[in-house]
N, C-alpha and C positions, 0 to 999 in steps of 0.2 A: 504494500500500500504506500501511496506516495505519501511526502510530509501535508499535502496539500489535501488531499482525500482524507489523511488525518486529521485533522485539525475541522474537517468537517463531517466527520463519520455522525455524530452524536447531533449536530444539526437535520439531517437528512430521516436519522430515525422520528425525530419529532416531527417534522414534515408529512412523510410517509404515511403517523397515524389517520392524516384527514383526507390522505387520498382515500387511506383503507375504509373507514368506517362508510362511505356510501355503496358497498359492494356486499352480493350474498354470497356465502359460503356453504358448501354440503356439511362438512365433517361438523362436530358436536363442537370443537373448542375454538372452531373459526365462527360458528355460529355464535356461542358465548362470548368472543372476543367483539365479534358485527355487536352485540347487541348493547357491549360496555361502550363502544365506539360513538355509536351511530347519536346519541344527541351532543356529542360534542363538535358542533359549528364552528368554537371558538372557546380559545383557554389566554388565561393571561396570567403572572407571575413572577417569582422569585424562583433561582437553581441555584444548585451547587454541582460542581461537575470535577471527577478524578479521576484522572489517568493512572494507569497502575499496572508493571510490567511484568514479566513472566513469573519473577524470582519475587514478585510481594512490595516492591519497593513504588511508593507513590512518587512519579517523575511530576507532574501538575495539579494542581487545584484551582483551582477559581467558581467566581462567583456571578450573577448578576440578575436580570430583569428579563421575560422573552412575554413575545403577544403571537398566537396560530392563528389563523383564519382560513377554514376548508373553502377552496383545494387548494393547498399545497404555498400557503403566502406564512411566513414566519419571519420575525425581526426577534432575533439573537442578539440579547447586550451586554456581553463580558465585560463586568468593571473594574472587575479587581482578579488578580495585582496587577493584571495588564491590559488595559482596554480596550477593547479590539469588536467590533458590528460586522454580523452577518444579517442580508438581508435577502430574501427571495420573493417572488411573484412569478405570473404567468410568465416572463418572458426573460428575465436575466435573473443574476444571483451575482449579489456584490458583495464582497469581503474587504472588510475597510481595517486601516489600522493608522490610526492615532501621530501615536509614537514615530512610526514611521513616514508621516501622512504619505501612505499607499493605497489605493483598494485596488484592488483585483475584482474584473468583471468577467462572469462567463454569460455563454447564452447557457437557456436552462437546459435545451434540448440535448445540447452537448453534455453538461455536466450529467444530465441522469442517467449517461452512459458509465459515468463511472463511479456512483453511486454505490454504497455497501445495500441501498436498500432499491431490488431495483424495479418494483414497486409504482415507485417514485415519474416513471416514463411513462404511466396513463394504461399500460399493458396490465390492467387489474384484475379484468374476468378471468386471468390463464392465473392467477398468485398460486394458489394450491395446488399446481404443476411442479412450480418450481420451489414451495417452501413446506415441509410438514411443521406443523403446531400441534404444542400438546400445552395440555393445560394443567397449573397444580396446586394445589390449595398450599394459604402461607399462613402465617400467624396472623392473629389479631383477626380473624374473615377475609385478609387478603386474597386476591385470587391473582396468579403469575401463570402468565402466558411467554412458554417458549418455542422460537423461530428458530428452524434449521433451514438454512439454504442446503436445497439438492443439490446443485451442480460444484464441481471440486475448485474451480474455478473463480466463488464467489471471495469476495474481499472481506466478508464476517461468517465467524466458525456459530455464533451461537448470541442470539438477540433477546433478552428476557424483560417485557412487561408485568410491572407490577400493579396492582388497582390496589385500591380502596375506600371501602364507600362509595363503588360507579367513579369514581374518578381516578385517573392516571396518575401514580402517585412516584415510580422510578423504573430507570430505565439500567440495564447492563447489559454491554457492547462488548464480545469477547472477540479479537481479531486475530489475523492466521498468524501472526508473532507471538501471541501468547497474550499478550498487553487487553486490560482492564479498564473500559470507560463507565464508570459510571454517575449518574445523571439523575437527582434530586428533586423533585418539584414541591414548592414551598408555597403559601398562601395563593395555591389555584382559586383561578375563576373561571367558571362556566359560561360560558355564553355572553360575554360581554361585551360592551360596544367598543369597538376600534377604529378609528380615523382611519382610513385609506393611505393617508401620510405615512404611516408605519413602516408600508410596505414599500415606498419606493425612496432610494440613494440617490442624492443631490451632491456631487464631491464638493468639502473648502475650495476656498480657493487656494490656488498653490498644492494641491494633493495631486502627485502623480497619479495616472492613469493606466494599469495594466491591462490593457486585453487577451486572455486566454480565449484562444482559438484550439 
């Protein structure tokens, strides 16, 4: 996996959930999962998110604020300790950083090519070709939903949703190195109203301009 598809693995899955939820499923725990999905239109919030390697060791942490709105539009806002905006909609995905005043723009078409979640490309009525789910009860009435990609080829070994209370409560991202993302969700809201502004990237001025083709 590049450093680049890293750094957005963990965005993509949260994406993903709102292409999923408008899709039926046969099997019992795609069905269970359609059913935890499907009223959620729109979530908005606080994370925490860590990276964590083969051997146990946390290489990152951070923190920040995100807003979804189905299908497929998310503003990602790492604040801390290093501030860095992801931002996606129907047609680009911009990765902004601060710091470095960079963003990097793809078109989305492209990027859902290389997507750990792949989902994500609108190809939703074939998902249960290419991913079995199983489903398993956790503490507390938790209920965790896990994602295996079929093909040997996929960029994640093993995708786990966790709920609670009907809402998406964390996320764990197991990749083919071994390495550990996981992904926190803190005072969710359901359905809330979002500006359209959310979704779309205006550069500073003076912020370089990357186009990823």
């Amino acid at each position: 996996m590049t450093n680049f598809n890293q750094r957005l693995a963990g965005f993509f899955v949260l994406t993903a959930l709102f292409w999923l939820s408008s899709n039926t499923y046969a099997a019992n725990a795609s069905e269970n999962l359609q059913q935890l999905l499907q009223p959620m239109n729109a979530l908005s919030g606080r994370f925490t998110q860590s990276l964590i390697d083969a051997e146990g060791e946390t290489l990152q942490e951070s923190e920040g604020q995100f807003w979804l709105q189905k299908p497929g539009k998310l503003n990602w806002h790492t604040q801390g300790p290093f501030e860095q905006l992801l931002i996606t909609n129907d047609e680009n995905l911009w990765l902004y950083d601060p710091d470095l005043e960079q963003v990097t723009v793809k078109n989305i078409d492209k990027t859902l090519e290389q997507s750990p979640v792949s989902i994500l490309s609108g190809n939703i009525a074939d998902f249960n070709l290419h991913y079995d789910i199983e489903q398993k009860a956790g503490a507390d009435n938790r209920e965790n939903f896990v994602l295996l990609p079929r093909a040997n080829e996929a960029l994640f070994e093993k995708l786990t949703l966790s709920f609670s209370n009907g809402i998406i409560e964390s996320m764990q991202l197991l990749d083919s190195l071994g390495q550990v993302t996981n992904i926190t969700l803190l005072a969710t809201q359901l359905n809330p109203e979002i500006a359209a502004e959310q979704f779309v990237f205006s550069a500073p001025p003076g912020t370089d301009v990357l186009v990823d083709d």
